[in-house]
Residue, then its C-alpha position, 0 to 999 in steps of 0.5 A: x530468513x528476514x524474506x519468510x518474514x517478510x512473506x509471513x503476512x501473506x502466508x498467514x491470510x492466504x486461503x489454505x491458512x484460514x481453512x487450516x485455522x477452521x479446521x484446528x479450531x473445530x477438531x481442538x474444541x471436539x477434542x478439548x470437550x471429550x479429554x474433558x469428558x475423559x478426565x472428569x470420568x477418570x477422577x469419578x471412577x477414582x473415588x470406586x473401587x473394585x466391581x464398582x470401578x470398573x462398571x462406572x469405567x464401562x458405562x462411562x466408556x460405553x464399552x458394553x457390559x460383556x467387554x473383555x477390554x481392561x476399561x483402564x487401558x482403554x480410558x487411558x488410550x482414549x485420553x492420550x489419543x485426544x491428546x495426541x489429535x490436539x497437538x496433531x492438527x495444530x502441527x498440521x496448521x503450523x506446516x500449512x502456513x510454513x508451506x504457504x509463507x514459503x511459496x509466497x516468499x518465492x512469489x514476493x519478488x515475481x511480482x514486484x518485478x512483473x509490475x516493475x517491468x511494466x514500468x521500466x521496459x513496456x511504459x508506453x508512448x503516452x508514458x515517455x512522453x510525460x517523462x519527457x515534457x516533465x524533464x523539459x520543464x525547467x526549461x519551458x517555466x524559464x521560457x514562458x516565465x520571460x513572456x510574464x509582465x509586471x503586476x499591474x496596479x489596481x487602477x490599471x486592473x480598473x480601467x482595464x475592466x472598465x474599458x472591456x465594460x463599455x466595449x460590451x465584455x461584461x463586469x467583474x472579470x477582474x480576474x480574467x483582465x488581469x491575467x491579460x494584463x500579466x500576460x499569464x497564457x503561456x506560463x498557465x498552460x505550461x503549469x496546467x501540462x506539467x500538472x497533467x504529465x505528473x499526474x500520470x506518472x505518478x498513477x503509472x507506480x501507483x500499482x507497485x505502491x500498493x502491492x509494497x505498502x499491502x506487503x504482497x510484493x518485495x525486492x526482486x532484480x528489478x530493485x535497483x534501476x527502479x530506484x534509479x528511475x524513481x530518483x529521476x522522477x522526483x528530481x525532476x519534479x523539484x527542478x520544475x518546482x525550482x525553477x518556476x520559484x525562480x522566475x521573477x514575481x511568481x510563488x509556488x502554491x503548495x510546496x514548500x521552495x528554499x529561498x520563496x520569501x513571503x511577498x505578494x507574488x504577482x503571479x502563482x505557479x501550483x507546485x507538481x506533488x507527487x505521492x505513490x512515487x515518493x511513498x514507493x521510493x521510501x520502502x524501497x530505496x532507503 
């Protein structure tokens, strides 16, 4: 039962269900308007009696004044038929939906694990080499967090930029000598990989995401080593976060670290965020 719920949504918005509403409305108001029609004749004919009854029941019923039908018997007919239409095509409207919700309950699971599948067992080359590279690196931050010199004082940033100044290197690139001085190359371009690999497979759940939050996919076979890899994931985004907070003089930018104190950092590291990852595991790992 909680899957037909769950595929209700669907089953609500689906086209065979808005044609359904469009019919039900028409075919109700027709109805509504002619029981209206019915019942107000019924109560004037009442206030007659006699010849007068029945002629007022004739021409309000436009039966035609030779009929041999009983106008009673046909005004009541009438009024129970109009009854019977209404409840019949809003029954109709509910079993389109039934049927519709039913066959997408069937459907929610199919899709998720399509697109899980995409992930888990076809990710691509490009795709394992970013889980790859983002497992490694802790490792690489430790690696190139060695090669980091300690922050030069600004009258060493000033000389520095005066000299580049008289060997013709131009002015007010304090910026760039300094990161000279820190020797910050390696650790940089380590930051702006990992950067770029977490992005990408971060985009590669991005469709399963969606398909969740919209309510078009749920749990299916797929459910439970997807929960594995997306665990791995963002325990392997914190690992690198950890372990750039854990090289000396450097501050991760962005992200919240245990232990980061608040001290001018010589050198900044720009945290690896994640957002269809984490969003995914939350609907479907909790």
């Amino acid at each position: 039962m909680a899957g037909f719920f769950d595929a209700l949504p669907n089953g609500l918005s689906s086209t065979p269900a808005l044609v359904a509403y469009a019919v039900t409305l028409v075919v109700v108001v027709v109805y509504v308007l002619r029981l209206g029609r019915l019942t107000a004749l019924r109560g004037s004919a009442a206030a007659l009696a006699g010849p007068e009854r029945r002629a007022a029941l004739v021409r309000g019923l436009r039966l035609g004044a030779g009929t041999r039908l009983d106008p009673e018997r046909v005004l009541r007919g009438r009024i129970l038929a109009s009854r019977l239409a209404i409840g019949f095509v809003i029954l109709a409207s509910v079993a389109t939906v039934v049927i519709v919700t039913a066959n997408a309950r069937t459907n929610l699971p199919a899709a998720g694990d399509r697109l899980a599948r995409a992930v888990l067992r076809n990710p691509g080359a490009a795709y394992q080499a970013d889980r790859t590279f983002l497992a490694t690196g802790p490792a690489l931050l430790a690696e190139t967090g060695t090669d980091l010199r300690p922050r030069p004082s600004s009258e060493e940033i000033q000389a520095a930029v005066d000299a580049e100044a008289l060997a013709g290197g131009g002015v007010g690139r304090q910026g760039a000598v300094r990161a000279a001085l820190l020797n910050l190359g390696a650790f940089q371009r380590a930051n702006t990989d990992l950067l770029s690999a977490t992005a990408r497979i971060d985009a590669a759940y991005a469709p399963l995401a969606q398909c969740f939050a919209g309510n078009d996919c749920r749990r299916g076979s797929t459910t439970a080593d997807l929960c594995v890899q997306l665990a791995a994931i963002i325990a392997d985004v914190a690992a690198v976060n950890a372990a750039a907070a854990a090289v000396p003089n450097v501050r991760v930018a962005g992200v919240s670290i245990a232990g980061d104190d608040d001290a001018e950092p010589e050198v900044l590291f720009e945290g690896l965020r994640l957002t269809y990852v984490p969003a995914l595991a939350g609907r479907l790992c909790n």
